[in-house]
ROBAKOL-493518 format. One line per field, with one value per residue (C-alpha): residue number from 1; residue in one letter; x, y, z. Coordinates in Angstrom, 1 decimal, padded with zeros to 4 digits. Last residue first. Example, Ala and Ser with C-alpha at 12.3 -4.5 7.8 and 13.67 -1.06 7.14 Angstrom:
2
resi <- [2  1] $
resn <- [S  A] $
east <- [013.7  012.3] $
north <- [-001.1  -004.5] $
up <- [007.1  007.8] $
REM end
This chain:
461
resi <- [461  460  459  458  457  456  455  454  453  452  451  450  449  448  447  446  445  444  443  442  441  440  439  438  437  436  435  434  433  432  431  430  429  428  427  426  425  424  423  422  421  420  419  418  417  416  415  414  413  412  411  410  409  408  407  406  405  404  403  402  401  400  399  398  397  396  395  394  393  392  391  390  389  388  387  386  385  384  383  382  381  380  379  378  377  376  375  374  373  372  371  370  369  368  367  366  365  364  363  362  361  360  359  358  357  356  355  354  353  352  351  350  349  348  347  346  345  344  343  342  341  340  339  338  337  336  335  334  333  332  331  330  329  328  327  326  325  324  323  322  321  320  319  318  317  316  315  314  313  312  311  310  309  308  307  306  305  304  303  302  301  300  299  298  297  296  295  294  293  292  291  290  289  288  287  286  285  284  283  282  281  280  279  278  277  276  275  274  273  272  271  270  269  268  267  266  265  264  263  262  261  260  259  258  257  256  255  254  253  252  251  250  249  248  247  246  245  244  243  242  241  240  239  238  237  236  235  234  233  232  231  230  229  228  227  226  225  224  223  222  221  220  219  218  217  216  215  214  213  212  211  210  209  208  207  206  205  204  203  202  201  200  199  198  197  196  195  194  193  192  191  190  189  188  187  186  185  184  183  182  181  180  179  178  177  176  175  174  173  172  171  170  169  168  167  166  165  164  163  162  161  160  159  158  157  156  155  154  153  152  151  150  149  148  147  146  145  144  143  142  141  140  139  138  137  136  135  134  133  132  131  130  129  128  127  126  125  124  123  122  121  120  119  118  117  116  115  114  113  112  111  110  109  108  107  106  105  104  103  102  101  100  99  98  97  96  95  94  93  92  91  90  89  88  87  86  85  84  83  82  81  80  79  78  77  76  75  74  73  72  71  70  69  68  67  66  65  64  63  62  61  60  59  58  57  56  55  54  53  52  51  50  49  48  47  46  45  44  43  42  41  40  39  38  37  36  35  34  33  32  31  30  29  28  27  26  25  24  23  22  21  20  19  18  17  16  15  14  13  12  11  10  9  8  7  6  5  4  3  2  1] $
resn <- [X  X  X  X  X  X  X  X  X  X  X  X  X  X  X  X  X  X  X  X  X  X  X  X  X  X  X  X  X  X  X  X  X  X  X  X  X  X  X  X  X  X  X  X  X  X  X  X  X  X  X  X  X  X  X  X  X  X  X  X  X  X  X  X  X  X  X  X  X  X  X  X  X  X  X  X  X  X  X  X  X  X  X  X  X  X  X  X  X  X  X  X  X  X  X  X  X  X  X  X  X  X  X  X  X  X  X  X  X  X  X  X  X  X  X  X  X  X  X  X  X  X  X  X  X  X  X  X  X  X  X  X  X  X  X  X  X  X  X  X  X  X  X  X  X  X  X  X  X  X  X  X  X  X  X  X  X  X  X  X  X  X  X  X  X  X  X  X  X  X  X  X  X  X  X  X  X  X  X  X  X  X  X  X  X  X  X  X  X  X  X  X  X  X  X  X  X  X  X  X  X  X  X  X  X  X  X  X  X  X  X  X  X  X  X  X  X  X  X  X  X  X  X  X  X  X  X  X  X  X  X  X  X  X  X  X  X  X  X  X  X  X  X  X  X  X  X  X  X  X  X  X  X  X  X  X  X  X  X  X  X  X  X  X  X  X  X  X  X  X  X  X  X  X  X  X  X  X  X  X  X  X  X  X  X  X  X  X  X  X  X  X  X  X  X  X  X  X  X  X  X  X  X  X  X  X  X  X  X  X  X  X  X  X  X  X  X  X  X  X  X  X  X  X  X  X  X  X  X  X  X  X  X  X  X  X  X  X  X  X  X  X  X  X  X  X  X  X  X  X  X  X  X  X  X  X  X  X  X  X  X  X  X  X  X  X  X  X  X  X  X  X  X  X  X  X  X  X  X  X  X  X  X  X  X  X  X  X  X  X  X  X  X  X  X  X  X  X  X  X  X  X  X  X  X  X  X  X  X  X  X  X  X  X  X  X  X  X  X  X  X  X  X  X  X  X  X  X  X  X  X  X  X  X  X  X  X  X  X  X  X  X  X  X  X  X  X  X  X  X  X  X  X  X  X  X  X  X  X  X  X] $
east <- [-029.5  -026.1  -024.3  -022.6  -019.5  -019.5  -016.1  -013.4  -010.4  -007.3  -004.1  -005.4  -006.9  -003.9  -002.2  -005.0  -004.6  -000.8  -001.1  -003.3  -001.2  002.1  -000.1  -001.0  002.9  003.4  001.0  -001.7  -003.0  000.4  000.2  -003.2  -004.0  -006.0  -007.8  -007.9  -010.0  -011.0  -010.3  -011.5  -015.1  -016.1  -013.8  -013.6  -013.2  -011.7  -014.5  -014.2  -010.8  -012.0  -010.2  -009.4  -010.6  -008.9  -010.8  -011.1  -015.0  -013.3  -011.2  -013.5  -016.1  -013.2  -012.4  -016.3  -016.3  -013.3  -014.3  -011.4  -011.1  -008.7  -005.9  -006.8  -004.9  -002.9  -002.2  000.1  -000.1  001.3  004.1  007.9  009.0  006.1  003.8  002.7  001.4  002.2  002.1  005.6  006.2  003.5  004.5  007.8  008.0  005.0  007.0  010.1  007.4  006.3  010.2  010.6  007.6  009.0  012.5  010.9  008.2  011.0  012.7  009.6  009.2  012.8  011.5  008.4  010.6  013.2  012.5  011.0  009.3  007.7  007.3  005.0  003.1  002.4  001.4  -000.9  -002.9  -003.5  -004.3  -007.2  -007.2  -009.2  -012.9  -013.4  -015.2  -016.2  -012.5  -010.8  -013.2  -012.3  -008.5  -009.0  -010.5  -007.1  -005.0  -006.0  -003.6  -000.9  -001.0  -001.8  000.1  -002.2  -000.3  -002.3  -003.3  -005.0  -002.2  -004.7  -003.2  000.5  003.4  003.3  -000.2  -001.9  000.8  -000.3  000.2  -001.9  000.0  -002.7  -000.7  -001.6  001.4  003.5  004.4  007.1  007.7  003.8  003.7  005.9  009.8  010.1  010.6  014.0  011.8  008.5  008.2  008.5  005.1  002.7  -000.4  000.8  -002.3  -002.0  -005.0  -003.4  -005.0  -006.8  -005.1  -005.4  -001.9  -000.6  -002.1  -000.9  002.6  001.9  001.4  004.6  006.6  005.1  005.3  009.1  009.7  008.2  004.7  005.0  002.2  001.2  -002.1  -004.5  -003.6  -000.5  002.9  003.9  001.4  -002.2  -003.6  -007.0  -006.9  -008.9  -011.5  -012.3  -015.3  -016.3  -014.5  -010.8  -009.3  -010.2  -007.9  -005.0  -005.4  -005.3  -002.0  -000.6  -001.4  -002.1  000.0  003.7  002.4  -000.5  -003.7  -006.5  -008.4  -011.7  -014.3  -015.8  -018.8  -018.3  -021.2  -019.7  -021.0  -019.8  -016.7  -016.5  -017.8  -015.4  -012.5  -013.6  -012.1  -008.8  -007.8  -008.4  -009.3  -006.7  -008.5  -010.2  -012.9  -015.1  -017.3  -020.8  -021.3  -017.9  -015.8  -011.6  -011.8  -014.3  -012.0  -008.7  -010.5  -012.0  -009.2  -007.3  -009.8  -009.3  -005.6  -005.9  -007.4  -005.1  -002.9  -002.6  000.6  001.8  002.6  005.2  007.2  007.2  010.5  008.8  010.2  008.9  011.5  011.0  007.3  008.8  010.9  008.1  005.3  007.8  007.0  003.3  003.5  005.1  003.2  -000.3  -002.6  -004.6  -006.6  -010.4  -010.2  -010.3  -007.2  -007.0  -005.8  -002.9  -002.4  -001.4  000.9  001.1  003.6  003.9  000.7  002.6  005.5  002.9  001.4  004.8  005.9  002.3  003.0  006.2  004.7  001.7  004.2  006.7  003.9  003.4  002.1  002.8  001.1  -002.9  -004.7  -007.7  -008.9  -006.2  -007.9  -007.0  -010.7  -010.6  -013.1  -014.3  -012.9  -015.1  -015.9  -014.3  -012.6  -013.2  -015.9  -018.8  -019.6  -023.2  -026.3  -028.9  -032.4  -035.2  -032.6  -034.5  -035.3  -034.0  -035.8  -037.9  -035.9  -032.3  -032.8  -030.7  -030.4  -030.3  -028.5  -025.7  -023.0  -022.7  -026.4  -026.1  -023.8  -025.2  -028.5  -026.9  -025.2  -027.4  -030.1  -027.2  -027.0  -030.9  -030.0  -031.8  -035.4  -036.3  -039.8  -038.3  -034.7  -036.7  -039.1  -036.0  -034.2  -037.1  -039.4  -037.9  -039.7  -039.9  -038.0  -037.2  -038.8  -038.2  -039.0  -038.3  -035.5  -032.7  -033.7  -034.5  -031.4  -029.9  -032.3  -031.0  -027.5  -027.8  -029.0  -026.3  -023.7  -025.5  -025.7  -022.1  -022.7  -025.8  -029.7  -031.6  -033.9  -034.7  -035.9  -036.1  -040.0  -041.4  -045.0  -046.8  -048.1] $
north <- [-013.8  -013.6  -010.5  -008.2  -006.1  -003.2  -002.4  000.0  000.5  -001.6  -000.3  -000.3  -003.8  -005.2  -004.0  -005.5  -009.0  -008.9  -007.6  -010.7  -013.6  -011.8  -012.1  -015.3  -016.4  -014.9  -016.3  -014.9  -011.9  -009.8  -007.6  -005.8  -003.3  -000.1  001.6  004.8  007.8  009.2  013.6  014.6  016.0  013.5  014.4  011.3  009.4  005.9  003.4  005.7  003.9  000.9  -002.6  -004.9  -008.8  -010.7  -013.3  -011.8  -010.4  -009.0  -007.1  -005.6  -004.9  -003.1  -001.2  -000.4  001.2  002.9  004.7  004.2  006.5  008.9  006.3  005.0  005.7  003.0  002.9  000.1  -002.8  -004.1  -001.2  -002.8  000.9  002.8  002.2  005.1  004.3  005.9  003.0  001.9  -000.7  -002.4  -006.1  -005.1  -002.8  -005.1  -008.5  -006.2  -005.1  -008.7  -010.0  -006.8  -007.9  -011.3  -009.5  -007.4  -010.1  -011.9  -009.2  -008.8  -012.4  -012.1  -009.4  -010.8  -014.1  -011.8  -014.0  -010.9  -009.8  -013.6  -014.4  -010.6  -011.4  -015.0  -013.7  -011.0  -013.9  -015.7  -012.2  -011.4  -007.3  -005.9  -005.3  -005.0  -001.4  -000.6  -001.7  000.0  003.5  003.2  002.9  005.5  008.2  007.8  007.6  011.3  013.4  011.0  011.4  007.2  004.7  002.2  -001.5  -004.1  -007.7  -009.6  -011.8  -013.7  -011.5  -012.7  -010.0  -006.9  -006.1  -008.5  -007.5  -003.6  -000.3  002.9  006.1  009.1  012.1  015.6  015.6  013.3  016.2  015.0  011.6  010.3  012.1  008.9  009.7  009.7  006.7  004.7  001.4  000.8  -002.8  -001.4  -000.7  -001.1  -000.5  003.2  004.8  008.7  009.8  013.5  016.2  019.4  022.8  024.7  026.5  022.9  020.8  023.4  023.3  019.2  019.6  021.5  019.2  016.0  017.8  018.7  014.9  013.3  011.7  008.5  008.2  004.8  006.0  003.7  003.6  005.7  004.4  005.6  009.1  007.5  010.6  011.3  014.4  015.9  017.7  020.2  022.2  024.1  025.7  026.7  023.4  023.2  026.4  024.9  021.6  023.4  025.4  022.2  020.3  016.6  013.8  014.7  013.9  016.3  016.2  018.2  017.9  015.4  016.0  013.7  014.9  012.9  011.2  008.0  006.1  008.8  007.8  004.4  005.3  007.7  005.1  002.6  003.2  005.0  007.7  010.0  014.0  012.8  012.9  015.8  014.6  017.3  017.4  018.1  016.4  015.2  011.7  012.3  009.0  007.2  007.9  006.5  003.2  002.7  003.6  001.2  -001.6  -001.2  -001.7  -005.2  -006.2  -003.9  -003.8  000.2  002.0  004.6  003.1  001.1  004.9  005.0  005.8  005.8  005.4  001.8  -000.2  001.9  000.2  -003.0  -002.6  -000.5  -003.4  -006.1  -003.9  -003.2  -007.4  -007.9  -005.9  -007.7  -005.3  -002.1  -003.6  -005.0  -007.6  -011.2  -012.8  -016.2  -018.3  -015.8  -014.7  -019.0  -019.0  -022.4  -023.9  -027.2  -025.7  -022.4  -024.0  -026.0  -022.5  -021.3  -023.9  -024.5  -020.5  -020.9  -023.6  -021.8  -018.5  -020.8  -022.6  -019.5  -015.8  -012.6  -009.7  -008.5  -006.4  -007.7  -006.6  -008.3  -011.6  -013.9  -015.8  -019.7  -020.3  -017.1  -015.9  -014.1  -010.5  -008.7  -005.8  -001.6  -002.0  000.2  001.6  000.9  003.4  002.2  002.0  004.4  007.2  010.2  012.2  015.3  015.9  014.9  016.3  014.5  012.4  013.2  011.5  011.5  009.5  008.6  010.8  012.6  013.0  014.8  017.4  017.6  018.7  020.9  022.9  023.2  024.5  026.9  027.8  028.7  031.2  031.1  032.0  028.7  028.2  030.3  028.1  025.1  026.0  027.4  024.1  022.3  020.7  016.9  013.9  010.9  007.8  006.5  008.6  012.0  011.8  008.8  009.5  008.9  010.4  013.8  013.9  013.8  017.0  018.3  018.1  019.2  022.3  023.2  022.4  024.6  027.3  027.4  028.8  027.8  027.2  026.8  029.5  028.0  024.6  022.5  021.3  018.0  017.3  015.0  011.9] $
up <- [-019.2  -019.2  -017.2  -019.4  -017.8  -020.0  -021.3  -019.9  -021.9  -021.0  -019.4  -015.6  -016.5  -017.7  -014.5  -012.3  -013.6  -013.5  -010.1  -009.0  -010.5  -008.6  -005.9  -006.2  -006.9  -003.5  -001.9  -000.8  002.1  002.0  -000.9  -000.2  -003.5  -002.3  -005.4  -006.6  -008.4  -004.6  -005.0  -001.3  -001.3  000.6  003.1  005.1  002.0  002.6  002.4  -001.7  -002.5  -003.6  -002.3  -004.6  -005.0  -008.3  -010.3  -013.8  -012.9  -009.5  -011.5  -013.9  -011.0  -009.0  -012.2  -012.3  -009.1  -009.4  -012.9  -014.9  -018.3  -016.4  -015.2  -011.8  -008.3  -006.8  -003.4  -002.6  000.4  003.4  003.5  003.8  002.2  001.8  -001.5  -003.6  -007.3  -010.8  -013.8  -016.1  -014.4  -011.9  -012.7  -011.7  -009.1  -007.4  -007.3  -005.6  -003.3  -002.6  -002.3  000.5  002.2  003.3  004.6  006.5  007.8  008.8  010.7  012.4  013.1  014.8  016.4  018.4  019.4  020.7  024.4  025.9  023.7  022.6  026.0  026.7  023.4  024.3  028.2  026.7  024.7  027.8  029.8  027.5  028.1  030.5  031.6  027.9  026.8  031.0  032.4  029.7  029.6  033.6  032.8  030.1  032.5  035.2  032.9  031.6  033.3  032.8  028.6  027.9  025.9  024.5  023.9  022.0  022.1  019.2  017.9  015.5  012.6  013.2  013.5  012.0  011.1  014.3  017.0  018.3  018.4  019.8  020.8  022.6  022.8  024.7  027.1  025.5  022.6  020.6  022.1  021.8  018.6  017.2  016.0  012.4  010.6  010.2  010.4  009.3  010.7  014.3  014.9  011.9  014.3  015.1  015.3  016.9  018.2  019.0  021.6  021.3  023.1  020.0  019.9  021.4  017.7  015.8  017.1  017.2  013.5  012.8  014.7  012.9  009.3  010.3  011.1  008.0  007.7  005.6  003.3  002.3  000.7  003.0  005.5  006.7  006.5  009.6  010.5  010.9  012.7  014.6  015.9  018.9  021.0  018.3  019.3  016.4  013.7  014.6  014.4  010.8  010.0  011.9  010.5  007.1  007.8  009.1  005.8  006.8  005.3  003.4  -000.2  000.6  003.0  003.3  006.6  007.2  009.6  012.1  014.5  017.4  019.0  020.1  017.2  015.1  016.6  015.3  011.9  011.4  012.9  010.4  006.8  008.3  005.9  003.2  004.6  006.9  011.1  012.9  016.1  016.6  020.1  020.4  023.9  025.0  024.1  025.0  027.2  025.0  021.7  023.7  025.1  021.3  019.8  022.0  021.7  017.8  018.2  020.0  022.9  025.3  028.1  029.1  029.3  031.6  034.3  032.1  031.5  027.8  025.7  022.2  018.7  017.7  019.1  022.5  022.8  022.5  026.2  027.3  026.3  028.3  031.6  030.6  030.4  033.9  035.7  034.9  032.3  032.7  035.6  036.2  039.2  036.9  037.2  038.3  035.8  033.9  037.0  037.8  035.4  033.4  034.0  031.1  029.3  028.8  027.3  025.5  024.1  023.3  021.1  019.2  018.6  016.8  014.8  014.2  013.0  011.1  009.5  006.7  007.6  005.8  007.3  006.6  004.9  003.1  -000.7  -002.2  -002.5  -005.4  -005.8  -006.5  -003.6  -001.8  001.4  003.5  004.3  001.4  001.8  001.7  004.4  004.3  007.3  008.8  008.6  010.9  009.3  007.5  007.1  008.6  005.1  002.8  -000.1  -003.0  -006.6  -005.2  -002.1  000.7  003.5  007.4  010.2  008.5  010.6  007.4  006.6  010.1  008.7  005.9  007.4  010.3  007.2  005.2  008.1  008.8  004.9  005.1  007.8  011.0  012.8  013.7  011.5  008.2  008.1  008.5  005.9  003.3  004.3  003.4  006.4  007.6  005.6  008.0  006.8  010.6  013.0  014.2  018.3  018.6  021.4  018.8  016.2  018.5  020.2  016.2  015.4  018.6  018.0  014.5  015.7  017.6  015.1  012.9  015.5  016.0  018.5  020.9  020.2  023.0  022.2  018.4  020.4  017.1  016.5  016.1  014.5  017.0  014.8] $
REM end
């Protein structure tokens, strides 16, 4: 086998950077095969002619991205098969299990019924654009027009040229993350946040790094120092309520991170999937600085969870890249489903669930004040879930074990880490996946645990 080599003259600043580009170029032409045994850092660092902590560097940052590991005592290695995110939540429902692990909003029969209503509405005269539509496009007239009237419940006065029919809030990312994508660039986002936009964007070839955050989100002073080392293209920012500590980014935080956001010229991812159930928040990035913002939103956390369509408001001087990342990501959005959102907008449909969902959440947070007295937790106000971090003798891995053992499915806080070296000790309760006396089942089970020392779970032979 042909012994690969780094190209030492092609290197560019910041070398480590540089170097982990080719070694990833490398991975992905063959070149470096899976479970191949790269030199030492000391051998590396001898053969290309820089420091051992660049090597460091490069190697962590590509064990980041999944594409190499460590192994303590035998070394670093090309991960012998693609390295997929780990999912905080359970991927099917099990019989007789009370799931918190998945969030979701309240639903009940007024939602199918609701929807039954609309769809034989539909049925009755049916649109023929809703038939015939198939030239790519960023959505038919009438629904960007119905997304600006929802759009300025949320915060934001958005011009309907300016919006972008989408599948859901993941499309959106995924439009918004392809538009901004460049060779080697640096996509920021909370040191604790969103379990799948890292892996989404290392798909894309960011490099993701994690910034501190604090009660009030991302420190300013430490945005500003992360945007200073290597290309930063953008930040990722889950400012309403984030997921999954809850935090609710006040206006002063937002001002000061858009002045850091302008000094570096990088732009702002900002996911807004809560919409208008956080209300009395601070006004999105989108209306502070419209110039560099990206403002994603969408139906399935605050409405229904089949409602799959989304609205992505786009900074003019890029609409024209993020209508071509639309039409090569999903051609365009599902008109059917588009035309239910538009009807329900436009009828008050959407906001009356919204109400409801208000009003459902508040009962399951009142359920959560009381079966949770006495421990420390962060929940925002009509939030789908609590952050709960674990008393010192809790491991979070086994308190999830414990849990799960007595019947109840929580989330661990580690799918969460972008920084890994963020502090983790806590656990992401769902309140909206059961019923209500389910969850109130649920919390009781993990409040016992949280008071309880840890025992070893012994499985019969």
């Amino acid at each position: 086998m042909t012994i690969w080599h780094p190209d030492s003259a092609a290197l560019t600043r910041p070398k480590y950077l540089s170097l982990a580009e080719q070694m990833a170029a490398a991975i992905e032409r063959g070149d470096l095969s899976p479970g191949q045994r790269l030199p030492t850092h000391r051998g590396l660092s001898d053969s290309v002619g820089v420091s051992v902590q660049t090597v460091s560097r490069a190697y962590e940052e590509l064990i980041r991205r999944g594409l190499l590991v460590g192994e303590v005592g035998r070394g670093t290695f090309v991960r012998p098969g693609p390295a997929e995110p780990a999912m905080p939540f359970r991927d099917a429902r099990t019989a007789g299990l009370i799931d918190l692990s998945l969030i979701k909003p309240v639903a009940d029969n007024r939602h199918e019924r609701r929807l039954a209503e609309t769809l034989e509405d539909l049925a009755a005269g049916l649109p023929a654009d809703l038939v015939v539509s198939f030239r790519p496009n960023v959505g038919i007239q009438r629904h960007r027009e119905a997304a600006a009237e929802w759009l300025h419940l949320c915060g934001l006065s958005a011009n309907p040229e300016s919006v972008i029919i989408t599948n859901g809030v993941t499309s959106a990312q995924t439009v918004s993350l392809m538009t901004l994508s460049r060779p080697g660039a640096v996509l920021l986002t909370e040191a604790i946040g969103h379990h799948a936009v890292a892996a989404l964007a290392s798909f894309l070839g960011y490099t993701v790094r994690g910034v501190t955050i604090d009660d009030d989100g991302i420190v300013p002073d430490a945005l500003d120092q992360a945007c200073g080392d290597g290309d930063v293209r953008a930040l990722f920012i889950t400012p309403s309520a984030a997921n999954p500590t809850a935090t609710m980014v006040s206006k002063d935080r937002r001002k000061a991170i858009v002045e850091v956001a302008r000094r570096h010229d990088i732009f702002i991812l900002e996911n807004d999937a809560w919409g208008p159930l956080m209300p009395d928040r601070p006004p999105p990035f989108s209306a502070l600085a419209p110039e560099r913002s990206f403002h994603m939103s969408g139906f399935t956390k605050c409405l229904m969870p089949g409602l799959r369509t989304g609205y992505l408001v786009v900074p003019p001087m890029m609409m024209a890249a993020a209508r071509n990342r639309q039409v090569l990501t999903s051609w365009m959005a599902t008109p059917l489903i588009a035309e239910v959102v538009y009807r329900w907008v436009r009828d008050g449909t959407a906001w009356d669930l919204v109400r409801w969902q208000q009003n459902a959440l508040s009962r399951r947070h009142r359920i959560v004040e009381e079966e949770f007295s006495g421990m420390f937790f962060r929940s925002a106000r009509y939030g789908l879930h609590v952050w709960l971090p674990l008393p010192e003798q809790w491991g979070v891995e086994a308190f999830v074990a414990h849990a799960l053992a007595s019947g109840v499915a929580i989330a661990p806080g580690k799918p969460f880490l972008i920084d890994p070296s963020s502090p983790s000790r806590a656990v992401r309760v769902a309140l909206a996946s059961t019923s209500e006396d389910e969850l109130r089942h649920g919390l009781q089970t993990v409040a016992r645990a949280f008071h309880e020392r840890p025992e070893p779970l012994l499985d019969p032979l």
